[in-house]
mmCIF file of the N, C-alpha and C atoms, coordinates in Angstrom:
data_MODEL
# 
_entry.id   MODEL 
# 
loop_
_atom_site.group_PDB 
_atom_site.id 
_atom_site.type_symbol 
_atom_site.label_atom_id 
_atom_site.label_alt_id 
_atom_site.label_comp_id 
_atom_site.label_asym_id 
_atom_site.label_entity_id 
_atom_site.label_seq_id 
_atom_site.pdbx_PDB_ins_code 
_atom_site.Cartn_x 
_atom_site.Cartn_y 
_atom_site.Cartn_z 
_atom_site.occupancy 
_atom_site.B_iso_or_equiv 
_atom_site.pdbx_formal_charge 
_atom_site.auth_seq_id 
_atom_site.auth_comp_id 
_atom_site.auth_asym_id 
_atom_site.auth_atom_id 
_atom_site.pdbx_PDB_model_num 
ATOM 1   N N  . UNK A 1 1  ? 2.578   -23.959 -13.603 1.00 0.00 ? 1  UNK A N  1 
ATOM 2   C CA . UNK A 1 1  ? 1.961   -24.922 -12.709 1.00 0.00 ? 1  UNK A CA 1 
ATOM 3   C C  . UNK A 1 1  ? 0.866   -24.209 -11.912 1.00 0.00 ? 1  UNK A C  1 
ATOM 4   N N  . UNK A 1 2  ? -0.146  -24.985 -11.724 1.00 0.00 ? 2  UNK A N  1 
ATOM 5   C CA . UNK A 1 2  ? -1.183  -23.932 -11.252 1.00 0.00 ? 2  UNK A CA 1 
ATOM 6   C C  . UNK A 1 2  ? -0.994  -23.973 -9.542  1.00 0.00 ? 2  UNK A C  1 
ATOM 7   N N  . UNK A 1 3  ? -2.068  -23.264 -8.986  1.00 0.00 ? 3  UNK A N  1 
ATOM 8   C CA . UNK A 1 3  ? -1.824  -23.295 -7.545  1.00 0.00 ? 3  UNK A CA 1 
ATOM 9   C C  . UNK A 1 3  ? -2.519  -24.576 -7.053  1.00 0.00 ? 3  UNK A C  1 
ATOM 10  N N  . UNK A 1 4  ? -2.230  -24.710 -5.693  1.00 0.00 ? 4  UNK A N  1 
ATOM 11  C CA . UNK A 1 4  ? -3.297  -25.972 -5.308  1.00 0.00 ? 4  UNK A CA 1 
ATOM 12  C C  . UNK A 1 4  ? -4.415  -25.231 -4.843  1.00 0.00 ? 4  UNK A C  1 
ATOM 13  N N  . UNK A 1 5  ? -5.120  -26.133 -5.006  1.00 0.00 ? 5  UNK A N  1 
ATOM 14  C CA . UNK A 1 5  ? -6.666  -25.942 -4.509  1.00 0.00 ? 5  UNK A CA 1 
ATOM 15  C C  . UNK A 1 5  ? -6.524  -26.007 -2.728  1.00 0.00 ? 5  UNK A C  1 
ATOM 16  N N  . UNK A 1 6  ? -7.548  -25.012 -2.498  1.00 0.00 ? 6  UNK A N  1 
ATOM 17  C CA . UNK A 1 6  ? -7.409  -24.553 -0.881  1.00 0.00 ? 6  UNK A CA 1 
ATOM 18  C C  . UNK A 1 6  ? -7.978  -25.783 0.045   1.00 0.00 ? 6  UNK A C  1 
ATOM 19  N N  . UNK A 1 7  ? -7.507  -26.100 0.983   1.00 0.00 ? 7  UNK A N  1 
ATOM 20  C CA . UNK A 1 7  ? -8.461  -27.209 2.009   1.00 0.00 ? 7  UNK A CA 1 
ATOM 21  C C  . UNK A 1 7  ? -9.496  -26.786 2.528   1.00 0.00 ? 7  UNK A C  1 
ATOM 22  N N  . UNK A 1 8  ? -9.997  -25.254 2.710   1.00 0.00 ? 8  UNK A N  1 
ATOM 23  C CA . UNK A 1 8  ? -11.284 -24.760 3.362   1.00 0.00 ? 8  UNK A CA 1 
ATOM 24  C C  . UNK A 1 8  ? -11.372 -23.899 1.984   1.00 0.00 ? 8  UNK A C  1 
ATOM 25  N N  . UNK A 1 9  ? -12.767 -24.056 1.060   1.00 0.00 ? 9  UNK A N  1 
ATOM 26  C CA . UNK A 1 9  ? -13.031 -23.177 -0.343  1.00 0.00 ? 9  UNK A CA 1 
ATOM 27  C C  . UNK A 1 9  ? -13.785 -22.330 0.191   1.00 0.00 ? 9  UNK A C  1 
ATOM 28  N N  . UNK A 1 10 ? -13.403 -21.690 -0.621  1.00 0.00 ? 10 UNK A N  1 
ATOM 29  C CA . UNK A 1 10 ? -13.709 -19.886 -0.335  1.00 0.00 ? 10 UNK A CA 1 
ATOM 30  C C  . UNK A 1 10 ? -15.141 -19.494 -0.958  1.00 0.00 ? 10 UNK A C  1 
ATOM 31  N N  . UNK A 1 11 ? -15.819 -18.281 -0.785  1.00 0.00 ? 11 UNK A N  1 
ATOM 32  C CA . UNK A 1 11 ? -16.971 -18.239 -1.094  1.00 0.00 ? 11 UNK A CA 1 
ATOM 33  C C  . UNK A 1 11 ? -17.196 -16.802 -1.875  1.00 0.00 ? 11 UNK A C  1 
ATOM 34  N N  . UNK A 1 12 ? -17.137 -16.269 -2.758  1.00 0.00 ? 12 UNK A N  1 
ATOM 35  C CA . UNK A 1 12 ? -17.263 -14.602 -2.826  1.00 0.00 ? 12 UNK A CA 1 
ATOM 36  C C  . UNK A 1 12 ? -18.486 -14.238 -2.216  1.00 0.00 ? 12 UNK A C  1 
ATOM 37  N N  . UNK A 1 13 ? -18.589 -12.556 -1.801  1.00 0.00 ? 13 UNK A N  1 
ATOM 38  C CA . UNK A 1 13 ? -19.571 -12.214 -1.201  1.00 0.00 ? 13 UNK A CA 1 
ATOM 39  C C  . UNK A 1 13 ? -19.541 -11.279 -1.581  1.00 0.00 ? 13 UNK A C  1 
ATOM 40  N N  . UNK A 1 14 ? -20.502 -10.338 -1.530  1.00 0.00 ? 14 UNK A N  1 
ATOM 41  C CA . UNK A 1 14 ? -20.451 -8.759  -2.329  1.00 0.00 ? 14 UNK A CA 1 
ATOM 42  C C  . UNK A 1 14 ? -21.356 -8.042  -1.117  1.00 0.00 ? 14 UNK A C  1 
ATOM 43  N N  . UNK A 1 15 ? -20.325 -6.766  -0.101  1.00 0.00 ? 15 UNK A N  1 
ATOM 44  C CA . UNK A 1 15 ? -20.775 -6.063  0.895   1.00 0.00 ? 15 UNK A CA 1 
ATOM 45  C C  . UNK A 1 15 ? -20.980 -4.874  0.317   1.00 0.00 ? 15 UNK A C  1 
ATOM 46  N N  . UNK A 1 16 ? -21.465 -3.923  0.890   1.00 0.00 ? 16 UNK A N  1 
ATOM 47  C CA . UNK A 1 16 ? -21.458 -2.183  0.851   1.00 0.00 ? 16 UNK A CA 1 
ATOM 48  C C  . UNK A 1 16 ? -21.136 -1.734  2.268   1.00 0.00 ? 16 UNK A C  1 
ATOM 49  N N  . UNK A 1 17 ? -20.097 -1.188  2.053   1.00 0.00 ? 17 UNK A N  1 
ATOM 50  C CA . UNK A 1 17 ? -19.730 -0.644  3.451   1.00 0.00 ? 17 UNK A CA 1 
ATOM 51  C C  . UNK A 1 17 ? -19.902 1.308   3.012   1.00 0.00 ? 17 UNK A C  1 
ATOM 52  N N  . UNK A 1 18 ? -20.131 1.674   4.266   1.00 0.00 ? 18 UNK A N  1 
ATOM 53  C CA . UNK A 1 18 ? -19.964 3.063   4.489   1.00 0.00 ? 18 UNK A CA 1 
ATOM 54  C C  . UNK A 1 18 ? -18.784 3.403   3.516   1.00 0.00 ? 18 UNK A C  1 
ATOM 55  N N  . UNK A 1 19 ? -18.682 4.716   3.033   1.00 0.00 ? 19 UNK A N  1 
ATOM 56  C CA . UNK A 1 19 ? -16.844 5.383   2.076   1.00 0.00 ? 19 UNK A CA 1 
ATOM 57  C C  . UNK A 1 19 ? -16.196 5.732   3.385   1.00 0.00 ? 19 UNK A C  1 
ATOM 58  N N  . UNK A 1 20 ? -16.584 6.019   4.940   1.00 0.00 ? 20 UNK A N  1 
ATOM 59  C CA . UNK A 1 20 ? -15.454 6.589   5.575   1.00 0.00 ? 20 UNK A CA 1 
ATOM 60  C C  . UNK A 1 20 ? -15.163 5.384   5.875   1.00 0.00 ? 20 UNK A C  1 
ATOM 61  N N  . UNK A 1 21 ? -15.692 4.367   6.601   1.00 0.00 ? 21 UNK A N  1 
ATOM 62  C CA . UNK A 1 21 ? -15.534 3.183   6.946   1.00 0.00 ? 21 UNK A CA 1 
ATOM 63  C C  . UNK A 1 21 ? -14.286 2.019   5.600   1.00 0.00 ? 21 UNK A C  1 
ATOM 64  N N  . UNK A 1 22 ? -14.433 2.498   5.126   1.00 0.00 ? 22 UNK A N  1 
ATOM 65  C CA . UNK A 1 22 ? -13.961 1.730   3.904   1.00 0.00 ? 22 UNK A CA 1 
ATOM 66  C C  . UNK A 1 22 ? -12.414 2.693   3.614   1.00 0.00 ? 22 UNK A C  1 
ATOM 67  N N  . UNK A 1 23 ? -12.695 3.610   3.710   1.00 0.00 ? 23 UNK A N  1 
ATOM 68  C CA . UNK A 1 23 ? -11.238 4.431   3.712   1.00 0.00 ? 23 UNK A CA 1 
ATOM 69  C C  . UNK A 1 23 ? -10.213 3.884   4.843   1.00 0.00 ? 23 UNK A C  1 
ATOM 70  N N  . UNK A 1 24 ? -10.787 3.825   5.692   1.00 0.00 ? 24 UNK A N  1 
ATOM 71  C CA . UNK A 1 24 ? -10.222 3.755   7.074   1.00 0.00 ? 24 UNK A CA 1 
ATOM 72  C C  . UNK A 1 24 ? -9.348  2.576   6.693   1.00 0.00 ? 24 UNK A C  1 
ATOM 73  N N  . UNK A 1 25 ? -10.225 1.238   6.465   1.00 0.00 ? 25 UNK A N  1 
ATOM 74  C CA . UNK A 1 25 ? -9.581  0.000   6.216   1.00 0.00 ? 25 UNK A CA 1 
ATOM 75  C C  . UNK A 1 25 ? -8.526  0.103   5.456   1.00 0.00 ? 25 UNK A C  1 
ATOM 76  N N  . UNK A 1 26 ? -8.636  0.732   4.044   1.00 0.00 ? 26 UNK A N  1 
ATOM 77  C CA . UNK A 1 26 ? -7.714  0.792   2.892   1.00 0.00 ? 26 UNK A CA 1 
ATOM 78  C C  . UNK A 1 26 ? -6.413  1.548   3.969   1.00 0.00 ? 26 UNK A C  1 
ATOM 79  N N  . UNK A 1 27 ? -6.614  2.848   4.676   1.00 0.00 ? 27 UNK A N  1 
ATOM 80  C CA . UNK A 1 27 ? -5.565  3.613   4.981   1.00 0.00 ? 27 UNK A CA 1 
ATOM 81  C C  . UNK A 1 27 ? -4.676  2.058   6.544   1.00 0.00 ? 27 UNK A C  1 
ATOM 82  N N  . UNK A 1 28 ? -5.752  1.322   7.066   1.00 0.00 ? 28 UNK A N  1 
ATOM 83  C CA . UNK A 1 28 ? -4.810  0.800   7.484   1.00 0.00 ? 28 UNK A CA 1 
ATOM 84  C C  . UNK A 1 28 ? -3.973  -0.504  6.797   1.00 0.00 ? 28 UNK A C  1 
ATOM 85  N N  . UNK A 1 29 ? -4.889  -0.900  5.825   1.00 0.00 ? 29 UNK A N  1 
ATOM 86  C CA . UNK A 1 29 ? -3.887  -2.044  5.426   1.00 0.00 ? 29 UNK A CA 1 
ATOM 87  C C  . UNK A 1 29 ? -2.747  -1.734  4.434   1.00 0.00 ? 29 UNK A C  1 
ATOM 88  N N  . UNK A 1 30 ? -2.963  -0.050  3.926   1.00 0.00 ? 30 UNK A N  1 
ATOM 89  C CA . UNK A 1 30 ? -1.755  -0.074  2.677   1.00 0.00 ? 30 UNK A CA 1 
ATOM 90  C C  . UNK A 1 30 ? -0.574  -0.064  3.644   1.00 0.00 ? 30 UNK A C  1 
ATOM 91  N N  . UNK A 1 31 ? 0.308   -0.393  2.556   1.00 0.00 ? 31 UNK A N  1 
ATOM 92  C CA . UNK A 1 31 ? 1.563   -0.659  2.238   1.00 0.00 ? 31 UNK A CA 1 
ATOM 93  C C  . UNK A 1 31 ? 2.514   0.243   1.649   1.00 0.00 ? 31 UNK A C  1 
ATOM 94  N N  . UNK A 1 32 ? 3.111   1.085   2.641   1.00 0.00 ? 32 UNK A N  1 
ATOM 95  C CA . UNK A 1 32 ? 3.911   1.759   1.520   1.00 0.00 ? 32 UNK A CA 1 
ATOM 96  C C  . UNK A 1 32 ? 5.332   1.017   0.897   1.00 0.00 ? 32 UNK A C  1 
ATOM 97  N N  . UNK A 1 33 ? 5.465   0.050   0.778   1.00 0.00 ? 33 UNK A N  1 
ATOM 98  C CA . UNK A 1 33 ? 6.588   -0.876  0.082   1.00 0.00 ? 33 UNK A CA 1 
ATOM 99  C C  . UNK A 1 33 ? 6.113   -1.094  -0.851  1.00 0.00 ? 33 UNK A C  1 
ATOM 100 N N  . UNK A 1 34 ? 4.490   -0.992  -1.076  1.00 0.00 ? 34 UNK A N  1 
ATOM 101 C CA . UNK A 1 34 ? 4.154   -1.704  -2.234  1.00 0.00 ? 34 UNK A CA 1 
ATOM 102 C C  . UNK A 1 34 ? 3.431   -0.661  -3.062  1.00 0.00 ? 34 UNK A C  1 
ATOM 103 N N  . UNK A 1 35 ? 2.745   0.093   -2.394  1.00 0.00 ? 35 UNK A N  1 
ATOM 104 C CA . UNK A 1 35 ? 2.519   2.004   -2.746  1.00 0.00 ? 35 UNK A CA 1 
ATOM 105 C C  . UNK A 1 35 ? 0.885   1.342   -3.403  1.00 0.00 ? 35 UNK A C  1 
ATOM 106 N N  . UNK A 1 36 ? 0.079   0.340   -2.352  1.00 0.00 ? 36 UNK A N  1 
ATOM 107 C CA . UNK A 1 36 ? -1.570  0.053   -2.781  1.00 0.00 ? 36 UNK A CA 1 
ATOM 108 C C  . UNK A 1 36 ? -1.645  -1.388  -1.474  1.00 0.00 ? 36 UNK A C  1 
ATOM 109 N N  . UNK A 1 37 ? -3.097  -1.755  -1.287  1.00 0.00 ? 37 UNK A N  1 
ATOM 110 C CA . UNK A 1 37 ? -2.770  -2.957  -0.511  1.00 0.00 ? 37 UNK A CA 1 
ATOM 111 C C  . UNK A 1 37 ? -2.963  -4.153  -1.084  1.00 0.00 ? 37 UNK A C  1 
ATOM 112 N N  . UNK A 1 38 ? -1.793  -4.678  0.020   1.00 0.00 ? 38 UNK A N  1 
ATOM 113 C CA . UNK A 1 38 ? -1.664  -5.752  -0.795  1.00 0.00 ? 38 UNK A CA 1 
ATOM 114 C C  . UNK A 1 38 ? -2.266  -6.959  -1.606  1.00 0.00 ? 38 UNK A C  1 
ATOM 115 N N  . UNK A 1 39 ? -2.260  -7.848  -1.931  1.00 0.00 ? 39 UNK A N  1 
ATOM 116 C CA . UNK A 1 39 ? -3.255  -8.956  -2.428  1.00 0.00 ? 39 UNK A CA 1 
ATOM 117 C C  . UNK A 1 39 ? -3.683  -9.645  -1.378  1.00 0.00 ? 39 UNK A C  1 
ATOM 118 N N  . UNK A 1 40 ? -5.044  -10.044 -1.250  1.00 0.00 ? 40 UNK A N  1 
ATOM 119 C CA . UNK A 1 40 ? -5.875  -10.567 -0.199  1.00 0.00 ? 40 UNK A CA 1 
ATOM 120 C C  . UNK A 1 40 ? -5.778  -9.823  1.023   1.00 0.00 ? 40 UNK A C  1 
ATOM 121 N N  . UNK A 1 41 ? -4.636  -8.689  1.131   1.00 0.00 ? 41 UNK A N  1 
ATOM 122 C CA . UNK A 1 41 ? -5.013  -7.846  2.543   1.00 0.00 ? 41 UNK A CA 1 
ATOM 123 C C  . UNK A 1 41 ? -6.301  -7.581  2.852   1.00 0.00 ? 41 UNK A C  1 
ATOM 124 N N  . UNK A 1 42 ? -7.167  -7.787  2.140   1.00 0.00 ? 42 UNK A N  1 
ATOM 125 C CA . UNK A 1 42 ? -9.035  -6.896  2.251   1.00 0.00 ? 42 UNK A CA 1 
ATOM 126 C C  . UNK A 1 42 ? -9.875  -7.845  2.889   1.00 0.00 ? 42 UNK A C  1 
ATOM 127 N N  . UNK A 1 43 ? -9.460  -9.040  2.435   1.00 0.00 ? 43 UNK A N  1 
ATOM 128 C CA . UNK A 1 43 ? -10.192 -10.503 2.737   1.00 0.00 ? 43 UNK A CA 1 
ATOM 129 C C  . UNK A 1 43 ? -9.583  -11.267 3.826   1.00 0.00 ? 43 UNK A C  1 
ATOM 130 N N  . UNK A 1 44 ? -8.307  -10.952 3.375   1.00 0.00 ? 44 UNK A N  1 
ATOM 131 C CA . UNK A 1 44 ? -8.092  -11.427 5.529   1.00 0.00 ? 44 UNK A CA 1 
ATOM 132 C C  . UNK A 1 44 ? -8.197  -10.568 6.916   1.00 0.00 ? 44 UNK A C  1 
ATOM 133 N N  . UNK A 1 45 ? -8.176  -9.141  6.350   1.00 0.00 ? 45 UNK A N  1 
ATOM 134 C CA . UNK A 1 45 ? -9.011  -8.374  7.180   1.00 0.00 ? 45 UNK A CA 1 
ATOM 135 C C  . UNK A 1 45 ? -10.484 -9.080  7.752   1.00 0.00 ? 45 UNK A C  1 
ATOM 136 N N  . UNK A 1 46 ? -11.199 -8.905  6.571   1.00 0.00 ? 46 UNK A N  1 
ATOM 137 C CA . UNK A 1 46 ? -12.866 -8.939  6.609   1.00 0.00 ? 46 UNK A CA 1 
ATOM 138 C C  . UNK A 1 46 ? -12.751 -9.994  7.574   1.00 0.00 ? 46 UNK A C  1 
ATOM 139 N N  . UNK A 1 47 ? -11.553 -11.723 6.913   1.00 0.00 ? 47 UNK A N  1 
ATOM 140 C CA . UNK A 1 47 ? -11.938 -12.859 7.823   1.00 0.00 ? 47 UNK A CA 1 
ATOM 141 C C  . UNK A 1 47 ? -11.747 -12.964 9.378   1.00 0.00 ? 47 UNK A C  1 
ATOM 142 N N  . UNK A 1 48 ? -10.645 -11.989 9.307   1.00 0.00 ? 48 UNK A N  1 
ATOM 143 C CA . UNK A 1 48 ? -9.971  -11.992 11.076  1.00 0.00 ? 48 UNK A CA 1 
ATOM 144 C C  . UNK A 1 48 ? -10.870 -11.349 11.998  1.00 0.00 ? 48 UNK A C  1 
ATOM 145 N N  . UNK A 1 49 ? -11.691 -9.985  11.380  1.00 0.00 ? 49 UNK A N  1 
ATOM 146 C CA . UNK A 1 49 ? -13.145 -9.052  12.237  1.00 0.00 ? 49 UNK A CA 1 
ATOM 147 C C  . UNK A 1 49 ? -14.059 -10.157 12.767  1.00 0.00 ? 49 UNK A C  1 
ATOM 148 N N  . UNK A 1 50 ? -14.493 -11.226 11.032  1.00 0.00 ? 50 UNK A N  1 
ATOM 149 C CA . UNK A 1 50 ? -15.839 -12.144 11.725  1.00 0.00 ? 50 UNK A CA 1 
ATOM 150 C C  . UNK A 1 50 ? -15.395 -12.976 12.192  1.00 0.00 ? 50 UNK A C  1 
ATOM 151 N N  . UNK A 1 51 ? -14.018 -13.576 12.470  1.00 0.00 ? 51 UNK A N  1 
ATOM 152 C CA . UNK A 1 51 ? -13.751 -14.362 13.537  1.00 0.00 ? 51 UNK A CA 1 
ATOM 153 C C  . UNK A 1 51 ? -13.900 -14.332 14.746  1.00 0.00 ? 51 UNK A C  1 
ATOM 154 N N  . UNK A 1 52 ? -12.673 -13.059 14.931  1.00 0.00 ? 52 UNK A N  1 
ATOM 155 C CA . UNK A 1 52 ? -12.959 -12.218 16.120  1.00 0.00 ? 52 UNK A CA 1 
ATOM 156 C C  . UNK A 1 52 ? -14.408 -11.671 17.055  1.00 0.00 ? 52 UNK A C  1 
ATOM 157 N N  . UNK A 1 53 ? -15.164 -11.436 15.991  1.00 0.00 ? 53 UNK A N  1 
ATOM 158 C CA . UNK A 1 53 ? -16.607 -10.969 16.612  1.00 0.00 ? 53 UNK A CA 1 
ATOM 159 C C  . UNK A 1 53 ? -17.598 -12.279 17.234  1.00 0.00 ? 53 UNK A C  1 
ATOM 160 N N  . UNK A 1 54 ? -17.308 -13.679 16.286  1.00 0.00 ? 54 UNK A N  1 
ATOM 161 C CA . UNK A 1 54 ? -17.820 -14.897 16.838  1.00 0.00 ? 54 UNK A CA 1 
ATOM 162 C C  . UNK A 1 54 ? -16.955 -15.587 17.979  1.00 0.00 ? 54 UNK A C  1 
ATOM 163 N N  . UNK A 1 55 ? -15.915 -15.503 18.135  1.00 0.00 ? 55 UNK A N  1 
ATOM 164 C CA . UNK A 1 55 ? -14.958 -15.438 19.402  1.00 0.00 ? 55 UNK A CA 1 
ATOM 165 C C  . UNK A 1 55 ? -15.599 -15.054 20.910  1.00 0.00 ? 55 UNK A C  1 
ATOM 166 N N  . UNK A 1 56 ? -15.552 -13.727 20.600  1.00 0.00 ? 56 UNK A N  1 
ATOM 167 C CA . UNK A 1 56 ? -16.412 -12.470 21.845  1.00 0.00 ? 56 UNK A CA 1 
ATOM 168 C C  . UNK A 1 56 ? -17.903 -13.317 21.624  1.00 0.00 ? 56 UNK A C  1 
ATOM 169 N N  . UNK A 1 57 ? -18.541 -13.460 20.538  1.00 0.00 ? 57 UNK A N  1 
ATOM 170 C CA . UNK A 1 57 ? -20.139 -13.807 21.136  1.00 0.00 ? 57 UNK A CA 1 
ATOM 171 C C  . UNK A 1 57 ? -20.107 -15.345 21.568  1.00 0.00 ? 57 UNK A C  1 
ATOM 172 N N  . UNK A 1 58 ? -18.874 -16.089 21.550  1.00 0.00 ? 58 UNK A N  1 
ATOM 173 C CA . UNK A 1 58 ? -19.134 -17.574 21.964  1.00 0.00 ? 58 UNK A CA 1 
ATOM 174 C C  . UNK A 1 58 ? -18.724 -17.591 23.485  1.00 0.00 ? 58 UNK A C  1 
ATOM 175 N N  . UNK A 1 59 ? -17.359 -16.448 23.711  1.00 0.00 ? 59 UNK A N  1 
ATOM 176 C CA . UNK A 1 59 ? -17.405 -16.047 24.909  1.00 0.00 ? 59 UNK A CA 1 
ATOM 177 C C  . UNK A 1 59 ? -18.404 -15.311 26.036  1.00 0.00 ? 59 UNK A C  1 
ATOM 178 N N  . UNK A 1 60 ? -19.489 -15.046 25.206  1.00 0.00 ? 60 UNK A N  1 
ATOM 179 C CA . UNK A 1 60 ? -20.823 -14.212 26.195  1.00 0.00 ? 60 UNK A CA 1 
ATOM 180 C C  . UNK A 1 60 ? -21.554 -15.595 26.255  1.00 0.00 ? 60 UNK A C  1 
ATOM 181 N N  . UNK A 1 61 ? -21.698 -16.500 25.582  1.00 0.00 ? 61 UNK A N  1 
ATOM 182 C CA . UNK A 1 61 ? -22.523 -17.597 25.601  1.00 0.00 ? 61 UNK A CA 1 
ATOM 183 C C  . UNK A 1 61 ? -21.810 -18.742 26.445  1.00 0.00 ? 61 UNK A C  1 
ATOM 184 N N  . UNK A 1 62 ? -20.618 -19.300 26.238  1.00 0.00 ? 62 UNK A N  1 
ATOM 185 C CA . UNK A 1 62 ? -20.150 -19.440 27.539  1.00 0.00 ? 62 UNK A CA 1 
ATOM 186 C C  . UNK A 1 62 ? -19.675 -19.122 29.056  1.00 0.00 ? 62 UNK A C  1 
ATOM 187 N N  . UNK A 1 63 ? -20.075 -17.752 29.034  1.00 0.00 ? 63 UNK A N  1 
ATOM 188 C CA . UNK A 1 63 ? -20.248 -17.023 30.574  1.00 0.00 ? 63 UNK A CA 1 
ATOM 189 C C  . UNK A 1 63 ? -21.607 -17.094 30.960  1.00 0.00 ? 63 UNK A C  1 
ATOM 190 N N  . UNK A 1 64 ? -22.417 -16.529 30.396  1.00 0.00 ? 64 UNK A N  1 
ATOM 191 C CA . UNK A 1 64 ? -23.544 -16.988 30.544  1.00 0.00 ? 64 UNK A CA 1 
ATOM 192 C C  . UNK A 1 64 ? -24.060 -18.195 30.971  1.00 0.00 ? 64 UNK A C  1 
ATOM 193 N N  . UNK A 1 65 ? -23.976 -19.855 30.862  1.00 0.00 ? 65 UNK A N  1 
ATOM 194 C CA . UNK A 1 65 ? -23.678 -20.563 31.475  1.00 0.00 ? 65 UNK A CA 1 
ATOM 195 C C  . UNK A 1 65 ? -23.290 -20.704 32.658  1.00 0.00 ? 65 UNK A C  1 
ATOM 196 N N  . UNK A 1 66 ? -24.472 -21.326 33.889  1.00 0.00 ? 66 UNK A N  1 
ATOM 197 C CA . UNK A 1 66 ? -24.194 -21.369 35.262  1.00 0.00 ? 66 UNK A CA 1 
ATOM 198 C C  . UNK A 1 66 ? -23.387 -22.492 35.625  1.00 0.00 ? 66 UNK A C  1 
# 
């Protein structure tokens, strides 16, 4: 049976990050239960950073506001 289709569709994107920068990530998301990281650990990383970073800049834009 296949999976369902997602309610928000996804988009691929193709980055280049720095190798230390990119190590770093891998060393925090592995898993040693699973001994690699896990599936989609990379992509819900990436999504939770640009959330987070539009969060903080919606919060400078609503302080800003007199």
């Amino acid at each position: 049976m296949p999976r369902p289709r997602s309610i928000i569709p996804r988009r691929q994107y193709n980055v280049k990050i720095p190798d230390d920068l990119y190590a770093r990530v891998l060393a925090h998301l592995w898993s040693p239960a699973e001994n690699c990281v896990p599936y989609g650990a990379f992509s819900e990383f990436v999504n939770d950073c640009i959330r987070d970073k539009f969060r903080r800049l919606d919060e400078v834009k609503t302080d800003a506001i007199p």
